[in-house]
Every structure is written in C-alpha cells, then in structure tokens.
GULO-509452 format. One line per 10 residues: number of its first residue (from 1); their letters; for each residue y, z, x of N, C-alpha, C. Coordinates in steps of 0.2 Angstrom, whole numbers. Layout:
BEGIN
NUM = A = Y Z X Y Z X Y Z X  ... .
END
This chain:
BEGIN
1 = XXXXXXXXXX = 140 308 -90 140 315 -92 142 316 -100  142 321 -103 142 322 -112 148 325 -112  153 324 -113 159 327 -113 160 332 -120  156 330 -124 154 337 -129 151 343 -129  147 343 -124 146 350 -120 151 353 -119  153 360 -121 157 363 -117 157 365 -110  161 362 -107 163 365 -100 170 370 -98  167 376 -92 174 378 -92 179 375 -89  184 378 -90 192 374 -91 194 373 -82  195 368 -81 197 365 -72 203 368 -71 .
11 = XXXXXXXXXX = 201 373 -64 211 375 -60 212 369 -59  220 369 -61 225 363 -58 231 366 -54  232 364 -47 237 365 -44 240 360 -44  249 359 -43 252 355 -41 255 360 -35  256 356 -31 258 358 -25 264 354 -21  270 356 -20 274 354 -18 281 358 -12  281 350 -8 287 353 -4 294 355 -9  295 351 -14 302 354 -17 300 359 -24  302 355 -30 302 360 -37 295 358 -38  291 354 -37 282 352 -39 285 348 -45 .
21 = XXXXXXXXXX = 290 346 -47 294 341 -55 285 335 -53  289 332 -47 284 325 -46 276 327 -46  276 330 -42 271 330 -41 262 333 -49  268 338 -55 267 340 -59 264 332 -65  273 330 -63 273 323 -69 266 320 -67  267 318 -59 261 313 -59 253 316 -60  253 322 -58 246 325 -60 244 326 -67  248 328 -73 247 327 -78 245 321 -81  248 315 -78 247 311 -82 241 306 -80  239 308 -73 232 307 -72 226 311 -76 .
31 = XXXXXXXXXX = 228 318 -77 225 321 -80 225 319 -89  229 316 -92 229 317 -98 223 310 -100  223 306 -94 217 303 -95 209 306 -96  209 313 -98 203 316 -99 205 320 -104  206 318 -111 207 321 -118 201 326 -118  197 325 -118 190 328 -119 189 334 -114  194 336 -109 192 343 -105 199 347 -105  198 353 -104 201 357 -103 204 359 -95  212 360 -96 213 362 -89 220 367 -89  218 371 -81 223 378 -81 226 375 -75 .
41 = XXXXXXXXXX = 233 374 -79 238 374 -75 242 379 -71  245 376 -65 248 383 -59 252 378 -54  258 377 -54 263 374 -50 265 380 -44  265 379 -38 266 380 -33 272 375 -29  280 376 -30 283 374 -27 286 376 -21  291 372 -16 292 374 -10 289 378 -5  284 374 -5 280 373 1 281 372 9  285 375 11 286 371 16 285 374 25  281 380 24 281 384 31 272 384 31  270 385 36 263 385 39 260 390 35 .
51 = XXXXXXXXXX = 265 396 35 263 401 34 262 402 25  267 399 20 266 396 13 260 394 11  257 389 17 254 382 15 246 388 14  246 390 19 241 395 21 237 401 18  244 403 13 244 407 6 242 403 0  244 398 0 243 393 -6 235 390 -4  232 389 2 225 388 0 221 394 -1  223 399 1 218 405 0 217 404 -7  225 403 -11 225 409 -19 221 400 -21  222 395 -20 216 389 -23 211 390 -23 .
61 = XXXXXXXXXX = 208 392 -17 203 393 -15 199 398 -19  203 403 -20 200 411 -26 198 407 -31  201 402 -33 200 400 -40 193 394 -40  190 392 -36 182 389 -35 178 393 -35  173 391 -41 168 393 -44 162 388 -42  155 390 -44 149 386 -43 149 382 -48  152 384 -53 153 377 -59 161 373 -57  164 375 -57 170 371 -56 173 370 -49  177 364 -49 180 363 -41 188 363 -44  191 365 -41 200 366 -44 203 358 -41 .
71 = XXXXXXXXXX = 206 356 -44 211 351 -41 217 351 -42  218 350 -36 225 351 -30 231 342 -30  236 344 -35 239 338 -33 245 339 -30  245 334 -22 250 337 -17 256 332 -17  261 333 -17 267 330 -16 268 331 -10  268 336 -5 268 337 1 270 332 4  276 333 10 278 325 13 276 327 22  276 334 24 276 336 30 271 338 32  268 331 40 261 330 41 259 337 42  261 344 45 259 347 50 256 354 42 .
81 = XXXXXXXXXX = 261 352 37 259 356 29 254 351 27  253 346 26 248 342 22 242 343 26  242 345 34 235 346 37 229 352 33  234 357 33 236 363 31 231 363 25  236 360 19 233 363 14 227 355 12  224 353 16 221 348 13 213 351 18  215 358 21 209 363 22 204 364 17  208 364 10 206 368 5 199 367 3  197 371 1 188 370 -3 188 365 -10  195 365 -13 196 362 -18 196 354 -17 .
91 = XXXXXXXXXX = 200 350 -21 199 341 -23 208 343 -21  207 339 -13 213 337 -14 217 330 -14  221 329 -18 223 322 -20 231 321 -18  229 319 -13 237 315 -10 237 311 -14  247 311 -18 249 308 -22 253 304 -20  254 303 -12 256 297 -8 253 292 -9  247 291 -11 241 288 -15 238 287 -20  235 279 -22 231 281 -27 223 283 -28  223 289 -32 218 293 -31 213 295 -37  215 289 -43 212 291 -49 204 293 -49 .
101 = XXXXXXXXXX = 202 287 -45 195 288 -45 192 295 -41  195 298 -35 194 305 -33 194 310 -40  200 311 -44 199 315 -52 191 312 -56  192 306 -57 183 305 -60 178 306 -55  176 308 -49 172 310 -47 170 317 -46  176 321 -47 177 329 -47 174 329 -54  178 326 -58 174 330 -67 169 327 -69  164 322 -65 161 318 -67 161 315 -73  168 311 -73 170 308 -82 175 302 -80  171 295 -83 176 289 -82 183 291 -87 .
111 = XXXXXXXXXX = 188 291 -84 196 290 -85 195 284 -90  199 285 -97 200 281 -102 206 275 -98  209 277 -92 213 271 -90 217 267 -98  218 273 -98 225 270 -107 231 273 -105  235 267 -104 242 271 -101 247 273 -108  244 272 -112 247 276 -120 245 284 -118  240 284 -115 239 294 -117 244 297 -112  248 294 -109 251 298 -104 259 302 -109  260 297 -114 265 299 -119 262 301 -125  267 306 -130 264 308 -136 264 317 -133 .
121 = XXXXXXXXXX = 260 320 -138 262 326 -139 255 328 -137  252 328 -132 245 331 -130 242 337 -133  247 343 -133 244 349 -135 250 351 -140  245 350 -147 250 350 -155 255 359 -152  249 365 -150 250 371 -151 255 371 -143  256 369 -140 260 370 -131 267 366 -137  268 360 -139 273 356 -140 277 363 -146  273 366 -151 275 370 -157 280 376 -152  275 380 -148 278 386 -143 286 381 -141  287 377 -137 292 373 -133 299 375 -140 .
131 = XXXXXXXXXX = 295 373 -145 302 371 -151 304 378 -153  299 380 -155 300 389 -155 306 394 -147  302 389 -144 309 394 -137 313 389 -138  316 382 -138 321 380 -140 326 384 -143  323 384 -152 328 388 -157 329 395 -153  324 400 -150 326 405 -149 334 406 -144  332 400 -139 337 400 -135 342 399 -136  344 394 -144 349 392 -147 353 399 -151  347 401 -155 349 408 -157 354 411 -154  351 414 -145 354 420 -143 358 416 -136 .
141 = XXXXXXXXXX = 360 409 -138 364 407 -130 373 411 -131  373 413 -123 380 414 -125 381 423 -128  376 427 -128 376 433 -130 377 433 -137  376 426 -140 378 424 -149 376 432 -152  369 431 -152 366 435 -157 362 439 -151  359 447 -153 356 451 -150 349 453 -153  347 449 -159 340 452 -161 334 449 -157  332 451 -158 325 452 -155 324 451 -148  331 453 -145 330 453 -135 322 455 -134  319 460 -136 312 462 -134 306 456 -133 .
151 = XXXXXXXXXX = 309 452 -139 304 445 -137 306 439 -134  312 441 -129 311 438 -122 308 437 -118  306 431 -116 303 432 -108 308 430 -105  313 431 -103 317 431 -98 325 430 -102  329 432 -99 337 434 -101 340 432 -92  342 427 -94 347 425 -89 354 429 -91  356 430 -84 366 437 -84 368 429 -78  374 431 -81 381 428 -77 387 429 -81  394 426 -75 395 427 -77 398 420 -81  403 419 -86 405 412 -86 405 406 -84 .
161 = XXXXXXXXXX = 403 401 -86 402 396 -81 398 394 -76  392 397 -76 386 398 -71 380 393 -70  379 391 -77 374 388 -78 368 390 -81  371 395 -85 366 402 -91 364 395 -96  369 393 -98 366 388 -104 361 384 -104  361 377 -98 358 372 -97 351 376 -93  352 380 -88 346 382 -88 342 387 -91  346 389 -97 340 392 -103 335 388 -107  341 382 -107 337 376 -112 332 374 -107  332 371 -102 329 368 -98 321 374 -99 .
171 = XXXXXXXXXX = 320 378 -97 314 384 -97 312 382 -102  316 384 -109 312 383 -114 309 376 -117  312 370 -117 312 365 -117 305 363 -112  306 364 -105 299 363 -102 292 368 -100  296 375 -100 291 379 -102 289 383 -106  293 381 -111 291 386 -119 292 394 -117  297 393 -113 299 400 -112 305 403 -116  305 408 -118 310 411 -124 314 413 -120  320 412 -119 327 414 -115 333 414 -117  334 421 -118 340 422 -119 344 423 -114 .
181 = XXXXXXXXXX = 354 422 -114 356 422 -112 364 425 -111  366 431 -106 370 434 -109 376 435 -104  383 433 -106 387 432 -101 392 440 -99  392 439 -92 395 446 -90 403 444 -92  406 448 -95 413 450 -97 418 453 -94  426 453 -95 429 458 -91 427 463 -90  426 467 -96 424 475 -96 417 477 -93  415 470 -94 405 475 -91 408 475 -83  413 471 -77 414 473 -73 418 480 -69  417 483 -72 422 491 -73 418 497 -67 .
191 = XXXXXXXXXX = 413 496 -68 405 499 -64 399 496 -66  394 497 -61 388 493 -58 383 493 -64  385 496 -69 380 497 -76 378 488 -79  373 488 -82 371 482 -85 374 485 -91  377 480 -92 379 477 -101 375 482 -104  376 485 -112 373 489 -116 365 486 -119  369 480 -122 365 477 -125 359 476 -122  358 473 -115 352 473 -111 350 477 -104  354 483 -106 352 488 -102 344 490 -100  341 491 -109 334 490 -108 331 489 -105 .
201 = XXXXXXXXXX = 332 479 -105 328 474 -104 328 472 -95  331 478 -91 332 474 -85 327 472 -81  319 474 -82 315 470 -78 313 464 -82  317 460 -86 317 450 -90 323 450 -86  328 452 -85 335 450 -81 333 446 -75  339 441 -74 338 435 -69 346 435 -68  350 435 -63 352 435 -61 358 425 -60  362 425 -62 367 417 -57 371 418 -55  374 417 -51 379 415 -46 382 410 -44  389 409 -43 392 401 -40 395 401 -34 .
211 = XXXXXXXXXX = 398 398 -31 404 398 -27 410 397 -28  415 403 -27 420 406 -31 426 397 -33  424 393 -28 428 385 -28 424 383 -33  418 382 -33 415 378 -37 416 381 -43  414 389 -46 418 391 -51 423 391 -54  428 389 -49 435 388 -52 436 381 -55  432 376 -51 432 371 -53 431 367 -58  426 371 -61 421 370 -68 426 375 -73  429 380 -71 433 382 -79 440 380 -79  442 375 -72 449 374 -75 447 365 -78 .
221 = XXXXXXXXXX = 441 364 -77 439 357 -81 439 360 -90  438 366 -92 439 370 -98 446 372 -100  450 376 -94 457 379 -99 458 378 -91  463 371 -89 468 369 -83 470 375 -82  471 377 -77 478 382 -76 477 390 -78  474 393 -82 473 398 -85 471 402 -80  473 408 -82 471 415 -78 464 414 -74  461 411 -81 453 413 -82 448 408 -76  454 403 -74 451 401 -70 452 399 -61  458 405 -61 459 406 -55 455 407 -49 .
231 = XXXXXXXXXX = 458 406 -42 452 406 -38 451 415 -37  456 416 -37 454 423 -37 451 429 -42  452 427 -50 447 430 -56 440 426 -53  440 419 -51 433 419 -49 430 422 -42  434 424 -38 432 428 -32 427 437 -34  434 438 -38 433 445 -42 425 446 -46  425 443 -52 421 439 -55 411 439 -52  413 435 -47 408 433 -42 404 438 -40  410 444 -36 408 449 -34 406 454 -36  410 455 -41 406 460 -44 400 460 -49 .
241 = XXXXXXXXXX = 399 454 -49 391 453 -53 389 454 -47  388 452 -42 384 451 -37 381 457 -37  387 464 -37 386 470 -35 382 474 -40  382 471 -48 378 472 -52 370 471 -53  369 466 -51 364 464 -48 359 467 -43  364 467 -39 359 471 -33 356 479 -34  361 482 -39 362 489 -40 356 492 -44  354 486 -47 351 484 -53 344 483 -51  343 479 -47 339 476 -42 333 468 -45  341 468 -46 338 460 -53 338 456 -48 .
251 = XXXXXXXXXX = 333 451 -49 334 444 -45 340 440 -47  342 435 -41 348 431 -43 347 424 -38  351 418 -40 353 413 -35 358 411 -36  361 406 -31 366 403 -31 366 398 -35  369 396 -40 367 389 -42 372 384 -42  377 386 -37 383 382 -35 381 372 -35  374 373 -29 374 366 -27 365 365 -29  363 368 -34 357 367 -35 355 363 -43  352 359 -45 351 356 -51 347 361 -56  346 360 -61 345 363 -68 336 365 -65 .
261 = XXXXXXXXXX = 334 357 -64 327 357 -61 326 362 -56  329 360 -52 328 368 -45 330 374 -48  337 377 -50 335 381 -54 330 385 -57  326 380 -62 324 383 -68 315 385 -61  315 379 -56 307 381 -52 307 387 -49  314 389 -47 315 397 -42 315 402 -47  318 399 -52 316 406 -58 309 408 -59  307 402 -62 300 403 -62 294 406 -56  298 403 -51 291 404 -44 294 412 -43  299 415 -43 301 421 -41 297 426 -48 .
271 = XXXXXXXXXX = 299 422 -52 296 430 -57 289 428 -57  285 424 -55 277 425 -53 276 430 -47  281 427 -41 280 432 -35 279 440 -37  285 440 -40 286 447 -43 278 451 -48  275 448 -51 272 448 -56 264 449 -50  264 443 -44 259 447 -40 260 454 -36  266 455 -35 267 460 -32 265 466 -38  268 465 -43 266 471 -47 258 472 -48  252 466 -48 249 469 -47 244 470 -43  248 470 -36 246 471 -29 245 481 -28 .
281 = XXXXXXXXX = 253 482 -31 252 489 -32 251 491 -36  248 489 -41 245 494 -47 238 498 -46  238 504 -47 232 510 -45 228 505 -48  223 505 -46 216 501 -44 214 506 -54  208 503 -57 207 505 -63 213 504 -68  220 503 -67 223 503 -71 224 498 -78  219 493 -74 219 487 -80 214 488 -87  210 492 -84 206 495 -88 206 500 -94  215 502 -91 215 510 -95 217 504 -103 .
END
C-alpha cells in the first residue's frame, strides 16, 4: 500500500482495567511504528463491570467507518470483561500478547520494526502544547499568579497539602493540559462560596481531598507540631472544603491513597463523562447555532 495517499486518521482506544498508563504506553509504541499515518487517540480507563465494558464497545463501535477499522488496545485482565469487549466490530489486540502483526494487517502497512521510533519527540506540535501547560502550571501553582484563569482547562481547589501541585504537573506534562492550581485558605472556609478569584471559573473546578490522618501526617513532615497541622485543623479543613464542593457541585476525590497516575486518569475520565452528559442534554440544533 502507498502510504502517500492520504488516508483518514485511525480511532485508537486504549482500554483498560486500571488508569489505561500500560496499556496507552504499550499501544503507542506499537503505533509509533507507522510514522506515515495518522491516529485519534481516546483512553478508556477502569474498566471493570459488564455493564462499563458494554458501554465501551458501543462508543468504539460508533467510531467504524467503511474506510477505517478503529484499534482497541486492551490491558483488560478479567476473562468475563475481555469476553466482552473483544465483541467489538473494531481490531482488538490483547496486550497479554504479542500482536504487532494484527496492527499491520488492519492498516495494511509493514511496521518499520525500529525500536528507536519508540523514543524522541513524535509530534514537534503535541511535545510544544505539553511545555506550554508545563510553564502555565508553573505560572499559576499554588494560587501564585491569577492571570489568565480563563485559559485554563482545568483548576484544581484544596486544601493544603493535597496533591494540587504534583498532580497539576502530571496533566500537563502528560496531557498538555493547562492547570492551574488554587489552595483553599482559612478565610475562604467561613461559608460555602468559592474563593473570589475563581468563583467564575466553577465549571474548570476539580476538587481534592485527604484523610484528616494522612493530612496531618504530610504537614507535620512540613512544620512538626504547628497548629497547622493538627489532627483537628485537618478534620476542620477537610470538612469544610468538602462542603464547598458539593455546594458548588464541583467534582472531587480522595487522594489520600491513590497515585499521581490514578489521580490525574480520574480527573481526566470524569470531565469527559461530564462533557458527554452535557451533550447528551443539549437541545438538539444547538451545535449548529
């Protein structure tokens, strides 16, 4: 096949029982062995109920076309979910295996099998965006700076100690998402109002949380002993965002016992859920106005 033709661009799902991390890594990098195509990415994490899996091949399934077949890379570990989603009309590649030659048979294109293109900067213009939310996140970590809130995509709230910082950088560093980050203070506790500064901005708001132990644990490793890191100002603390949040109807989680990685997937899988619901209820013609 002439790989100078243009062809349209290949759906890619990763699919996965946990964050989709592995299952992404290792699709990609069978994918990168086809420099010459185009492909649309879409990670589907936590995967894990009959009822999920079932959703997840419909919406793959939407995306096969008469010229394109989508490919599905599955990290899936549970037989009764892998039966499931390997229904699909799409290329599915269990990644408990190896399956390169499935990928060259879907795009009709011998794999360059060069394990150097799996490193390096693939896409000059994806790598450029990433460094761009970096700085922005540097910019605005920590409620530093407040210009250009508008051109967030997302603004993490908590309070101290949460894990606002490491997983702003994380977003942007892996999805070139511009996030800011802005910490709830004594005073914004007083009543259920969002902070001024991004009172605005409440549908970018994302919510964190801890466990008032584990909270207290991480800010007496800061200032031992201090008021500020009592069990009880973290009891206080905890509560009252939590109550700001819901008041608000910001999403949140716990990030007591969860990693940067699973963090930053929940963020992300929840504001797409959000994102199909909004336009689930959108009056019909409105995309048009």
């Amino acid at each position: 096949m002439n790989t100078d033709v243009q062809t349209p661009a290949t759906p890619v799902f990763f699919v996965a029982g946990g964050t989709g991390i592995s299952a992404e890594t290792l699709g990609n990098m069978m994918l990168q062995q086809f420099p010459g195509l185009t492909f649309v990415r879409d990670k589907m994490p936590f995967i894990k109920t009959v009822h999920q899996a079932r959703e997840a091949v419909a919406a793959m399934d939407a995306a096969r076309t008469e010229e394109v077949t989508p490919l599905v890379f599955s990290t899936v570990a549970v037989e009764e979910i892998r039966e499931i989603l390997a229904t699909t009309q799409c290329a599915f590649i269990d990644l408990f295996g190896s399956h390169l030659s499935t990928v060259e048979r879907v795009l009709h294109v011998n794999a360059a099998r060069n394990a150097n293109s799996a490193h390096g900067v693939k896409d000059p213009r994806e790598y450029d965006a990433r460094m761009q939310a970096v700085e922005f996140a540097i910019e605005h970590d920590d409620g530093q700076s407040l210009r250009q809130l508008e051109a967030a995509d997302l603004i993490l709230t908590a309070p101290s100690r949460c894990g606002k910082t490491p997983t702003t950088m994380y977003l942007a560093l892996q999805y070139g998402l511009k996030v800011a980050n802005y910490p709830l203070v004594e005073e914004d506790f007083d009543d259920d109002e969002l902070p001024r500064p991004i009172r605005d901005h409440v549908a970018k708001c994302f919510g964190l949380l801890s466990t008032a132990s584990r909270l207290s644990q991480v800010r007496n490793e800061r200032r031992p002993g201090s008021p500020y890191a009592s069990l009880a100002q973290c009891t206080y603390e905890l509560r009252r965002a939590e109550a700001i949040f819901r008041a608000n109807k910001i999403p949140y989680i716990n990030s007591s016992s969860m990693s940067v990685e699973e963090m930053a997937a929940v963020i992300i899988q929840t504001r797409k859920s959000g994102r199909r619901r909004a336009s689930r209820n959108r009056p019909r013609g409105e995309d048009r106005q």
